[in-house]
Structures are given as C-alpha cells and as structure tokens.
DRENDRENLUM-73635 format. One line per 5 residues: their letters; for each residue x, y, z of N, C-alpha, C, O. Coordinates in pm, whole numbers, padded with zeros to 5 digits, m for minus. Example, Ala and Ser with C-alpha at 12.3 -4.5 7.8 and 13.67 -1.06 7.14 Angstrom:
<rs>
AS = 01319,m00569,00780,01230,m00450,00780,01320,m00330,00780,01424,m00332,00846 | 01285,m00225,00708,01367,m00106,00714,01290,00003,00787,01341,00114,00804
</rs>
This chain:
<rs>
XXXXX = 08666,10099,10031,08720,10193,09938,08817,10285,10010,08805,10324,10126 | 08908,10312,09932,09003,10414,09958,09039,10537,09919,09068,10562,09802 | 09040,10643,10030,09069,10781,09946,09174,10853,09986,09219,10838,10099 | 09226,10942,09895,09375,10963,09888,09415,11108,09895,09355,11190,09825 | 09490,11136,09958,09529,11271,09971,09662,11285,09954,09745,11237,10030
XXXXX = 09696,11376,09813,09870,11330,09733,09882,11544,09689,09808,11642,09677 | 10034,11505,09680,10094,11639,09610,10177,11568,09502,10237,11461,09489 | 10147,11696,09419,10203,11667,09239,10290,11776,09263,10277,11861,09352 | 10412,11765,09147,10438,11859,09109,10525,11834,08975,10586,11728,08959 | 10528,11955,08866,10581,11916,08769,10743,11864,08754,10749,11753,08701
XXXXX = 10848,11909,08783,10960,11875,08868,10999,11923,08973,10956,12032,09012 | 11096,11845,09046,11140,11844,09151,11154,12012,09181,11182,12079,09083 | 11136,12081,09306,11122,12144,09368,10973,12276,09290,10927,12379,09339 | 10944,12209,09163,10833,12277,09105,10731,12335,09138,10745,12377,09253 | 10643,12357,09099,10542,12392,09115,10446,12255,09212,10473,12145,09162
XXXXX = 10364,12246,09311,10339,12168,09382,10158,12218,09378,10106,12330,09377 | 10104,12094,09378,09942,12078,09381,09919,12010,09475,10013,11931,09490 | 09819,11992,09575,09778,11936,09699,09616,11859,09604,09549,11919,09519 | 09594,11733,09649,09455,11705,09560,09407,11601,09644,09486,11571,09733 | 09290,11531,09639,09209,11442,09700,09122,11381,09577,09047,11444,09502
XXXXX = 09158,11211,09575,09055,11135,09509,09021,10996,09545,09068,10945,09646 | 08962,10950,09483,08908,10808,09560,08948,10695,09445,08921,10575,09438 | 09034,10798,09341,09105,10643,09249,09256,10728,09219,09265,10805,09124 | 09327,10712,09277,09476,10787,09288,09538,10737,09153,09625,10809,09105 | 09500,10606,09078,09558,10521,08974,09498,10592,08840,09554,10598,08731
XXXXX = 09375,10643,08874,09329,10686,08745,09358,10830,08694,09297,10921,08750 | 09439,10858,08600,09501,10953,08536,09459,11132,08547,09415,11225,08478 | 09531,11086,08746,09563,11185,08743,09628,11285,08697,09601,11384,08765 | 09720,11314,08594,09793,11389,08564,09696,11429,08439,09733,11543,08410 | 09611,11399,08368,09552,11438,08262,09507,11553,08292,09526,11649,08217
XXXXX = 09431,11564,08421,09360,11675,08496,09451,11791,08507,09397,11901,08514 | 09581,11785,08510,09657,11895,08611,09762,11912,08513,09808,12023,08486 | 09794,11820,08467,09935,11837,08364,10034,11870,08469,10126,11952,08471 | 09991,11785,08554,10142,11826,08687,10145,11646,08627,10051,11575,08591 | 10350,11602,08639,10313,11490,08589,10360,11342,08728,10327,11224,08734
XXXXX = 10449,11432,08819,10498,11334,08912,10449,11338,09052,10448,11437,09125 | 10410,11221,09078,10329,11195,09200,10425,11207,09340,10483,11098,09348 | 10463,11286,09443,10572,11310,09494,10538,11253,09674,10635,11233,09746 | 10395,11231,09728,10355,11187,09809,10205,11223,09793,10140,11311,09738 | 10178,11087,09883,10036,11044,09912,09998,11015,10058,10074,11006,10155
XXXXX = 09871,11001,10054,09842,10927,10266,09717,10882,10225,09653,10957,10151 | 09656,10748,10264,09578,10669,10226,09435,10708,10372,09475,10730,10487 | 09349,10710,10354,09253,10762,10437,09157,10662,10348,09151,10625,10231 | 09061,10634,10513,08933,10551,10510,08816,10616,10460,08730,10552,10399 | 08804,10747,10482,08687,10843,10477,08668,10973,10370,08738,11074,10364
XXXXX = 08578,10946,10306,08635,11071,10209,08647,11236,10288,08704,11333,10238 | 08546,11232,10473,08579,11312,10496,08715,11307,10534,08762,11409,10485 | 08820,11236,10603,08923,11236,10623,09026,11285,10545,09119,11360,10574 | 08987,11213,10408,09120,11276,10292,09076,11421,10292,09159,11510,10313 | 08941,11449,10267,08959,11643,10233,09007,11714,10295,09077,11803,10247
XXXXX = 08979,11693,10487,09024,11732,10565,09168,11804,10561,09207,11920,10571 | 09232,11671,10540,09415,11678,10515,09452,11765,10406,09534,11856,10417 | 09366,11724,10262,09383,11785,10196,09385,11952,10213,09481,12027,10196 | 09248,11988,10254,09264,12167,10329,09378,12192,10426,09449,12292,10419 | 09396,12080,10534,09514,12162,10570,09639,12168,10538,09727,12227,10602
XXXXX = 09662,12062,10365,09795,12077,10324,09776,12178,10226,09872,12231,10171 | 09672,12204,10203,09653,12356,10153,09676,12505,10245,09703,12619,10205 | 09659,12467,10338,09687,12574,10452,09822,12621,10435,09852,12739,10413 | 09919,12505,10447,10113,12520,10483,10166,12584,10381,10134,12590,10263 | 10262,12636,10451,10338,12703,10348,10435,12640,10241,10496,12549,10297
XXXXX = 10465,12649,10140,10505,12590,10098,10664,12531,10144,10704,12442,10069 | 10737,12562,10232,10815,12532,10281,10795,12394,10392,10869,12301,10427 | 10670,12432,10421,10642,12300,10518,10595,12199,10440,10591,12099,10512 | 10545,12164,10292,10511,12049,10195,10649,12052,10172,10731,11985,10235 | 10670,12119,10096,10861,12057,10038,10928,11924,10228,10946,11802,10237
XXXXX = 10939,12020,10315,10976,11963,10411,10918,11801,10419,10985,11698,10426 | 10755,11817,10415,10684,11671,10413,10738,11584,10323,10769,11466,10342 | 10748,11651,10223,10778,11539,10105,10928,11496,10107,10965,11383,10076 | 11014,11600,10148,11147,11582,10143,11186,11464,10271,11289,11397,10264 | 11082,11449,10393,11100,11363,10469,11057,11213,10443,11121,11124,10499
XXXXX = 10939,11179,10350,10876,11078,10286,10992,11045,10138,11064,10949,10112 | 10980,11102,10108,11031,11109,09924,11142,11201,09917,11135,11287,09830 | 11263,11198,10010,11415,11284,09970,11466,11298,09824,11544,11383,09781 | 11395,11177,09747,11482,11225,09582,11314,11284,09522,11297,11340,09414 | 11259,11268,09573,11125,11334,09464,11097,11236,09357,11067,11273,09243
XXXXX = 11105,11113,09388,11060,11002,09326,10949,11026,09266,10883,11105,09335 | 10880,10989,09143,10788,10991,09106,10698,10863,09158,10704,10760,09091 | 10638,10867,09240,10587,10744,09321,10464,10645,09272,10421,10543,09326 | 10414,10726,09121,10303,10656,09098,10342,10489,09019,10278,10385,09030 | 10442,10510,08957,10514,10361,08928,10517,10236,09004,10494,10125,08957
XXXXX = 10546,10265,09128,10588,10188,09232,10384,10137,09291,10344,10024,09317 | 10322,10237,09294,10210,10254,09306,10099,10177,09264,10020,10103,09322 | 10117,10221,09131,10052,10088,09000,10057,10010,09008,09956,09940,09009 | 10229,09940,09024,10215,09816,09068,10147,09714,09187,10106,09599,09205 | 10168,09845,09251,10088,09771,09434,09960,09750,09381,09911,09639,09397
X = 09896,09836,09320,09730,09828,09311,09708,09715,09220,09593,09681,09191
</rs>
C-alpha cells in the first residue's frame, strides 16, 4: 500500500492545503473544496507520509509555491494524469 503526501490549491498561486492519505484517487477534493492537485510524493509508510506532511506544514509559504513551482511550473492539475496511472 501506498501513502501520499500532496498540496491542493484552489487556483494557481491560491490558497494551498498540505494533506496525507492512503487513497490520493479517492475524492479528495470533496473534503476540502480545494479542487487542483498541484503536487504529490509517494511514501511506503504511513509514518513517512505524515512526517513530510508536518514538515510541509512547517514552510513558509514561499518555500511550497517554490516546491511546486520546481515539480509543476504551470500548476497543472495533476490528478488527471494520475487517474490514469492508477
């Protein structure tokens, strides 16, 4: 099994959510009403994903924009591409 540690946000440079789950496919956005999946990191351990998760809760928000802007430069909504993999 796989668990996931992703930031949402409603649009591009928006409002940004840091989250951890162990089914990234299942409708997430119902929960948050944030609707685009902007990056993720796939972890073996559910302690592993929380971990990350707290410390991408830690950064400032200048340093997530930075993460994501280095992974995801247009702010792709990534869960499309996603779905399909799974």
């Amino acid at each position: 099994m796989s668990y996931w540690t992703y930031i949402l946000c409603n649009t591009p440079l928006g409002t940004l959510y840091v989250g951890m789950t162990n089914d990234i496919i299942a409708g997430f956005t119902k929960r948050y009403g944030i609707k685009r999946l902007v990056y993720f990191e796939e972890f073996a351990t559910p302690g592993d994903a929380i971990a990350r998760e707290k410390t991408l809760k830690r950064w400032t928000r200048a340093w997530k924009v930075a993460l994501i802007e280095r992974e995801n430069p247009n702010w792709d909504d990534l869960y499309d591409g996603l779905a399909r993999w799974s």
